[in-house]
C-alpha positions as CSV (number, residue, x, y, z in Angstrom):
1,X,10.1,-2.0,-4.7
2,X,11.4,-0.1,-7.6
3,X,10.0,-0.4,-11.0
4,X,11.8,2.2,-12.9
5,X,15.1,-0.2,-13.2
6,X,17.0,0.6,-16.3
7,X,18.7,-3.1,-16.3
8,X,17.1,-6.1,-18.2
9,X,16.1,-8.2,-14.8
10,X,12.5,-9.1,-15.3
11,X,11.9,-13.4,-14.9
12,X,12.1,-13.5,-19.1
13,X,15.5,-11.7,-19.3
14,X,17.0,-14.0,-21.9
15,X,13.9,-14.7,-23.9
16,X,13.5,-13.5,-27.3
17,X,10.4,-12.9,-29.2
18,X,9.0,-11.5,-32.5
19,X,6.1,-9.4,-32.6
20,X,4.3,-9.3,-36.1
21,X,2.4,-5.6,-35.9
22,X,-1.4,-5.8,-35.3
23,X,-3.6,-4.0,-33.0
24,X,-5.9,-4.4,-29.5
25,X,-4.7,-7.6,-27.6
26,X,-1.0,-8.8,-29.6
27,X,0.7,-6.3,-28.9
28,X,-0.7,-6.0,-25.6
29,X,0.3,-9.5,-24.6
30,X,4.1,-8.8,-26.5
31,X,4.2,-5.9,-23.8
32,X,3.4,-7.7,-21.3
33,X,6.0,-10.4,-21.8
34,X,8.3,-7.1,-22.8
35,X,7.4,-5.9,-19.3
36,X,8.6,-9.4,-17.7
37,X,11.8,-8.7,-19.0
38,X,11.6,-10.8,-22.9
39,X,13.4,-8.9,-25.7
40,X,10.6,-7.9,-27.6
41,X,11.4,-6.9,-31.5
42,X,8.1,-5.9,-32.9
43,X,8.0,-6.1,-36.7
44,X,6.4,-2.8,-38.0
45,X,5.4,-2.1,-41.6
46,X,6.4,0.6,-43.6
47,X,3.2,3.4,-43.1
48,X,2.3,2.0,-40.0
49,X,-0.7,0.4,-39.2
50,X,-3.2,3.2,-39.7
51,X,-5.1,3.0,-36.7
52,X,-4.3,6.7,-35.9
53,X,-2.3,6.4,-32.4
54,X,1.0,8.9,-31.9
55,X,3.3,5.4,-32.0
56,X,5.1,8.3,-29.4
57,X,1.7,7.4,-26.6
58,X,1.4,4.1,-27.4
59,X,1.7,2.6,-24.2
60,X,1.3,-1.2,-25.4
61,X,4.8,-0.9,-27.6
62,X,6.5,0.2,-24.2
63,X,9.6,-2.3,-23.5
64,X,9.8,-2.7,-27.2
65,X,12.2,-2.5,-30.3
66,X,10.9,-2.0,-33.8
67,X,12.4,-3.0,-36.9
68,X,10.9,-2.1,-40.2
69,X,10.3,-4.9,-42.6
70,X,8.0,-5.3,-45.9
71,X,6.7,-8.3,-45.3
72,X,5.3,-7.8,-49.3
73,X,8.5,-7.3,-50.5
74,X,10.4,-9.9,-52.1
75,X,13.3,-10.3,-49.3
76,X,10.6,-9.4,-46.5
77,X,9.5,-13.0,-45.4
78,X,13.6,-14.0,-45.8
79,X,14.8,-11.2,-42.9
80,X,11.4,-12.4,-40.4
81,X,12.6,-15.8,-40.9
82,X,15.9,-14.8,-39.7
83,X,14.4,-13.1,-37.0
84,X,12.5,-16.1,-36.4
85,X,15.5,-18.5,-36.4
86,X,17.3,-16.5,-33.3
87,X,13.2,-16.4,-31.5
88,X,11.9,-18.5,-28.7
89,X,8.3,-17.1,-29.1
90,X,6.4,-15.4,-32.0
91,X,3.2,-13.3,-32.0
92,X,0.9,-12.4,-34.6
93,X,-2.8,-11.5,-34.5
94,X,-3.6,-12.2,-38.3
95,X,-6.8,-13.6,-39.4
96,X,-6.4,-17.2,-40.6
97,X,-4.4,-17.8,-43.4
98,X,-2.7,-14.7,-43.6
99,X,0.7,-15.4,-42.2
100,X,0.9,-18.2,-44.3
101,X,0.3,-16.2,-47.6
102,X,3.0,-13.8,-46.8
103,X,5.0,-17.0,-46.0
104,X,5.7,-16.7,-42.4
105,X,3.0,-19.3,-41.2
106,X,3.8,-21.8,-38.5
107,X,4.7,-24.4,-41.0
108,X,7.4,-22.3,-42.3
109,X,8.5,-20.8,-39.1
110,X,8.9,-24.3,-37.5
111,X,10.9,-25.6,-40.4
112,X,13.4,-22.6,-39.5
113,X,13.1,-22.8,-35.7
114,X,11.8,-26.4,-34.4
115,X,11.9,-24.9,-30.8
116,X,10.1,-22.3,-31.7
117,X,6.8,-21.3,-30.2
118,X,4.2,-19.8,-32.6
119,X,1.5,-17.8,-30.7
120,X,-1.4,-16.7,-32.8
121,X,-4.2,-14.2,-31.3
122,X,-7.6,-14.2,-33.2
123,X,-11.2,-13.5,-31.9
124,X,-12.6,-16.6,-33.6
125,X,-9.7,-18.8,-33.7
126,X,-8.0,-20.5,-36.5
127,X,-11.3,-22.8,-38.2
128,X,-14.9,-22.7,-37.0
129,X,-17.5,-21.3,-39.5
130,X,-16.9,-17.7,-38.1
131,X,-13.0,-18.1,-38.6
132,X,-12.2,-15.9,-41.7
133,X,-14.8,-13.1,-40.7
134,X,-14.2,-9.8,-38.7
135,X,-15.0,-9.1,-35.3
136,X,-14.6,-7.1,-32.1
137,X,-14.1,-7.4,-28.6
138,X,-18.1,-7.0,-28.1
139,X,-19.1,-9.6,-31.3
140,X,-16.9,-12.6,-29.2
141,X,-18.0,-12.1,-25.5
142,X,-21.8,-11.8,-26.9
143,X,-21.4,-15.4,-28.2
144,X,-19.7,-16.9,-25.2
145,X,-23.0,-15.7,-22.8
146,X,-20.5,-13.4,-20.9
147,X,-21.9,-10.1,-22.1
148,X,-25.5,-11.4,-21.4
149,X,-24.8,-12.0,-18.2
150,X,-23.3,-8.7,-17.6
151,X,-25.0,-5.6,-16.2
152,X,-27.9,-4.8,-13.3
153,X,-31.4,-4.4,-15.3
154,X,-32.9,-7.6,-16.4
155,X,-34.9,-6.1,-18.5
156,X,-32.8,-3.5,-20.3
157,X,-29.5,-4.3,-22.2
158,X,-26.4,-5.7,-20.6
159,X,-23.7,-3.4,-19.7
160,X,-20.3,-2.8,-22.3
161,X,-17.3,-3.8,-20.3
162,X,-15.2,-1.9,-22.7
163,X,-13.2,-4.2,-24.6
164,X,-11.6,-5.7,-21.3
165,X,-13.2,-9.1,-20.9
166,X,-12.5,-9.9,-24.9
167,X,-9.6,-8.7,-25.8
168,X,-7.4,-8.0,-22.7
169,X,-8.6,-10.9,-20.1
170,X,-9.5,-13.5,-22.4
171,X,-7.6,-12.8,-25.2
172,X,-4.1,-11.2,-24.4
173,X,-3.8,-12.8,-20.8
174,X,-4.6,-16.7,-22.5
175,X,-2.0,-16.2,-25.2
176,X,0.4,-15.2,-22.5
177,X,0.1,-18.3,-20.5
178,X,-0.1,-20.4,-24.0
179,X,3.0,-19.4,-25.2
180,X,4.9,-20.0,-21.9
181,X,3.3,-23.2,-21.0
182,X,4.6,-23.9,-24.8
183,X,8.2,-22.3,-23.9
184,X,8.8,-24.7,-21.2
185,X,7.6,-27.7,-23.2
186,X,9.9,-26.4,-25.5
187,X,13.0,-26.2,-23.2
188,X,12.6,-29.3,-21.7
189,X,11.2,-31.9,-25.3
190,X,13.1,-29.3,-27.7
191,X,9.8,-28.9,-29.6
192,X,7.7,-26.5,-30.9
193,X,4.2,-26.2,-31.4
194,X,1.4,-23.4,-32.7
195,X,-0.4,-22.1,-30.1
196,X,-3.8,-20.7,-30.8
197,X,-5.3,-18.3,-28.5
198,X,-8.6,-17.6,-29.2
199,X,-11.0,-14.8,-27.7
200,X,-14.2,-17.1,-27.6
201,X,-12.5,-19.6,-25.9
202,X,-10.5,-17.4,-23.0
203,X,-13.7,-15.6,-22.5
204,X,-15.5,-18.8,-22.2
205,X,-13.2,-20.1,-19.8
206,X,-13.3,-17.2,-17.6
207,X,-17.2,-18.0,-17.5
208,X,-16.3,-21.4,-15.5
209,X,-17.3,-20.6,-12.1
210,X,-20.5,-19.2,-13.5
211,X,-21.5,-22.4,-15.1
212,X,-21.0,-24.6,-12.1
213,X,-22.9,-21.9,-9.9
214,X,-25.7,-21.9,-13.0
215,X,-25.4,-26.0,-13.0
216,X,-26.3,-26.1,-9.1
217,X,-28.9,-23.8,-9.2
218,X,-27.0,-20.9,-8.0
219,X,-27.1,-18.3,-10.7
220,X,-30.0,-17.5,-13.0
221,X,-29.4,-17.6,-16.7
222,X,-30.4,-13.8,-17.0
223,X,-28.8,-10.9,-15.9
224,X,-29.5,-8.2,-12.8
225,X,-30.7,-11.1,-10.8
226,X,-27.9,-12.9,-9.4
227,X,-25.3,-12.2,-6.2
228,X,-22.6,-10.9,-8.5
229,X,-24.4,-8.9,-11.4
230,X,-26.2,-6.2,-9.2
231,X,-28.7,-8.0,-8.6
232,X,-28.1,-8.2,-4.8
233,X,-28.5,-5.2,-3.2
234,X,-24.8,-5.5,-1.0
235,X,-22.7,-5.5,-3.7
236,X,-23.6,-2.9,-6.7
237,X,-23.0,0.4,-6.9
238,X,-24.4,3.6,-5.3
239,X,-24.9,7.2,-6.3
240,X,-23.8,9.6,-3.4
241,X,-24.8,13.5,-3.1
242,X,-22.5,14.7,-5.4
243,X,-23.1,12.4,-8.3
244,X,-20.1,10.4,-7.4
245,X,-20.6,6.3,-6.8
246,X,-19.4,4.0,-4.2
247,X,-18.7,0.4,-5.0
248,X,-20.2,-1.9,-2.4
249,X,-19.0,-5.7,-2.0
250,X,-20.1,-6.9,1.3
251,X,-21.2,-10.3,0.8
252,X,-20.1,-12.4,3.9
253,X,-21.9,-12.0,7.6
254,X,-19.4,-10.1,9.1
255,X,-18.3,-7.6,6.1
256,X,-22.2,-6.5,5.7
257,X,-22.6,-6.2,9.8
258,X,-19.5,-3.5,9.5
259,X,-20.9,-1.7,6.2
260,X,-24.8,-1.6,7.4
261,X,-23.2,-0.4,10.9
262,X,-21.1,2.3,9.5
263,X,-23.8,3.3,6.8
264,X,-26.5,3.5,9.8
265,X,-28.6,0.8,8.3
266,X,-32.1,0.2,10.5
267,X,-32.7,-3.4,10.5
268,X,-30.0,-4.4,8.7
269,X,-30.2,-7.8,9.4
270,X,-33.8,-9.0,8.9
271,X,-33.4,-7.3,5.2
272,X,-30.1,-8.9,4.4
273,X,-32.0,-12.4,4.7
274,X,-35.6,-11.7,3.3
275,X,-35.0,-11.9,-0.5
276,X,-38.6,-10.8,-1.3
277,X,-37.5,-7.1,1.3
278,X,-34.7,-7.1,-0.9
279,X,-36.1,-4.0,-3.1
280,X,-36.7,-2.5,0.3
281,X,-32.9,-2.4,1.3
282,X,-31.9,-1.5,-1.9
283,X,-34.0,1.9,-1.7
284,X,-32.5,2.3,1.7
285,X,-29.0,1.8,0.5
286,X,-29.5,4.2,-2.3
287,X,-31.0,6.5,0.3
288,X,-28.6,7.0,2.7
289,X,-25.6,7.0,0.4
290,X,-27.3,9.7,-1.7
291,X,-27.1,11.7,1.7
292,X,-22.8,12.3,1.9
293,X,-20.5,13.0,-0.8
294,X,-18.2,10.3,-2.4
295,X,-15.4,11.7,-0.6
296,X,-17.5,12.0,2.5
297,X,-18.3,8.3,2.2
298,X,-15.0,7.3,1.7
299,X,-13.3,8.7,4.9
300,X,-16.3,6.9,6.8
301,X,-15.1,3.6,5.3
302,X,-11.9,3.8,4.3
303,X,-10.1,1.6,6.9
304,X,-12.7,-1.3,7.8
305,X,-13.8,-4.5,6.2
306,X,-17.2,-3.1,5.0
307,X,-15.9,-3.7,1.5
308,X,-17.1,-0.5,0.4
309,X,-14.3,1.8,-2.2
310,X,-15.1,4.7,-4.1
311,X,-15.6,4.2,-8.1
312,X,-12.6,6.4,-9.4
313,X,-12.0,7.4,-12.9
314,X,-8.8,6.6,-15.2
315,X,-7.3,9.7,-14.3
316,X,-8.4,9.7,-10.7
317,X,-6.9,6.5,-10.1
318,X,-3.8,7.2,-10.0
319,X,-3.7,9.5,-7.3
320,X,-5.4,6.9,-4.6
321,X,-3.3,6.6,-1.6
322,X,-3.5,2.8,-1.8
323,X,-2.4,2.6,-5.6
324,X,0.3,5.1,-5.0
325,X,2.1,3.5,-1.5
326,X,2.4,0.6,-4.0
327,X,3.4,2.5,-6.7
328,X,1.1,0.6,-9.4
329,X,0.5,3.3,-11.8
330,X,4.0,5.0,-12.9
331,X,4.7,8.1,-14.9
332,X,7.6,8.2,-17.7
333,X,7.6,10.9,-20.8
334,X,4.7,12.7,-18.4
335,X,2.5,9.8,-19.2
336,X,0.6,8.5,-16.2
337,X,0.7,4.0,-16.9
338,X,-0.2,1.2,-15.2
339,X,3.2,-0.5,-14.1
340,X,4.6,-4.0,-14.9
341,X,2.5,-6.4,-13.0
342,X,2.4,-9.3,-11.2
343,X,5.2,-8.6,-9.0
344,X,8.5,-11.0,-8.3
345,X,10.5,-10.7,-5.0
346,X,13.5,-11.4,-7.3
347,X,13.2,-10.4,-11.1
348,X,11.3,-7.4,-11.2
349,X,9.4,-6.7,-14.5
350,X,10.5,-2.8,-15.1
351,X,9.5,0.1,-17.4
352,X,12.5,0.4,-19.2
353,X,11.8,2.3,-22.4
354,X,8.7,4.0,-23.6
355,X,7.4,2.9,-26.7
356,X,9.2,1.8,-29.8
357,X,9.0,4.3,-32.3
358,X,8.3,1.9,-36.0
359,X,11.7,1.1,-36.8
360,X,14.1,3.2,-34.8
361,X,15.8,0.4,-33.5
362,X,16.5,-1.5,-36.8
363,X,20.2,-1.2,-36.7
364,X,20.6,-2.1,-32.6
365,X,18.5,-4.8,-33.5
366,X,20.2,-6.2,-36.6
367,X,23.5,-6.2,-34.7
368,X,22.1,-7.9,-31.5
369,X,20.0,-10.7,-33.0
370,X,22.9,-10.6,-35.9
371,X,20.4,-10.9,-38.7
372,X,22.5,-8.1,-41.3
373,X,19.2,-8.7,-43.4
374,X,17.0,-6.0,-41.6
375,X,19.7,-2.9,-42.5
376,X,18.7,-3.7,-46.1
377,X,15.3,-3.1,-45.2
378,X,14.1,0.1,-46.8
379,X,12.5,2.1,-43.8
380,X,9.2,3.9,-45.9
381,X,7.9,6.5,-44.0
């Protein structure tokens, strides 16, 4: 299936929303509705927002347009609210009370749109005592017991997920579904409503399968002890001769009987089901992967159901036969990204454009969404 369509035929062709600029997981979650086809108009500010990115290599602006606007300018809150007016969806990663001082809050937004869906991205959410404080990605999944719980030494510190679990899964992918669970209330009552995503509350949520396991006596409240945080000796990681790793996962019966068979595992069996020998099949394990090469390893397993895969870096990833028959990293400006995902059998999302240089589109979008308000925009540099 092609993903390099130049067309506007993802699932959200017809759906308009306005990105107010931020960083991390906004604009991540306006691409990927921008990657399902919406007509994303992100709303830059004049000097960018100073994180230091070429806005050329910023993959999460892909699928975009950019307009310029001063939101501190006298007629800068008038031209989003005319934005806003035309809008199904909004986005904005403020902290708490900052769209409302500019004077594009919900309450002003709604007045102008009633259909309109507000989506607002925060680590801390909009009240709770840590609401008007900063934070990161690692400060909100410490909180919500998923970084504790991550990482294969008990004893030592748990393992950074980079900002993937925070940001990305429980920030960007929750305000995705919010604000189309909220579109389609909106379609069929003709009512609008704030929707506030959140990054404790995503990340807490994605902890819900650990609770009941930890609520039945299945998972220990500490870390490198448990069957899916290394702390079981079939599915972790492994060093191989040449400093390479291979990522084990063979947790049912039949998937460890293939991977202890094709490792050349001595009683295999006994030590699968003897927690206190446990130690001893991890050192045999280590032992024998140590023995071949990652690439070695991964010819021996590469077509069975020992659940075993080599652990591949960003740039290596690309290239694995798997990822490529399916075509889910693609290349565009000779940058090497992850394509649109999930996938639709009808509407596929498509990598249209590359990222949306702050404000070259101002005048393509002032004619589209017919809002003559943005070409009197001043574009600062």
């Amino acid at each position: 299936m092609s993903t390099t369509h130049t067309a506007r035929n993802g699932p959200l062709t017809g759906v308009r929303v306005v990105e107010l600029a931020g960083i991390g997981p906004g604009p991540f979650a306006a691409m990927l509705l921008a990657d399902l086809g919406a007509d994303v108009v992100r709303v830059d500010r004049p000097g960018g927002a100073g994180i230091g990115i070429d806005p050329a290599r910023d993959l999460t602006n892909r699928n975009k347009r950019s307009v310029l606007v001063d939101l501190k300018a006298e007629d800068g809150p008038a031209t989003v609210l005319d934005l806003v007016e035309r809008a199904d969806i909004l986005v904005e990663g403020y902290r708490p009370g900052v769209a409302e001082r500019l004077g594009v809050g919900p309450e002003a937004c709604l007045a102008r749109n009633p259909r309109l869906v507000y989506g607002r991205m925060t680590g801390w959410g909009q009240d709770g005592p840590l609401a008007p404080t900063a934070g990161h990605d690692i400060g909100y999944i410490a909180i919500t017991g998923a970084l504790g719980m991550i990482g294969p030494d008990p004893d030592g510190p748990p393992t950074i997920p980079a900002n993937l679990v925070g940001d990305y899964a429980g920030g960007s992918l929750y305000l995705v579904i919010g604000v189309l669970a909220a579109l389609q209330h909106a379609r069929t009552h003709g009512e609008g409503q704030v929707v506030d995503a959140a990054i404790v509350d995503g990340t807490a949520h994605l902890t819900t399968m650990i609770h009941a396991m930890l609520a039945t006596g299945g998972w220990q409240d500490r870390r490198g002890v448990n069957l899916l945080d290394g702390g079981c000796p079939f599915y972790g990681v492994y060093e191989t001769s040449d400093g390479g790793h291979m990522a084990v996962g063979a947790l049912e019966e039949r998937f460890y009987e293939e991977f202890a068979r094709l490792l050349g595992l001595a009683d295999a069996g006994s030590l699968r089901h003897d927690l206190a020998r446990w130690p001893e099949l991890r050192k045999a394990v280590a032992d024998r992967f140590r023995s071949r090469t990652r690439e070695e390893w991964t010819a021996v397993f590469g077509a069975s159901d020992a659940c075993v895969a080599p652990v591949l870096s960003l740039r290596e990833a690309p290239g694995h036969p798997h990822l490529a028959a399916r075509a889910t990293f693609i290349e565009r400006d000779g940058i090497a990204q992850p394509a649109p995902a999930p996938r639709f059998s009808a509407t596929p999302g498509t990598l249209r454009t590359g990222p949306a240089l702050p404000g070259a589109d101002t005048a393509e979008v002032a004619r589209d969404w017919a809002v003559p308000a943005l070409n009197t925009q001043e574009p600062e540099a």
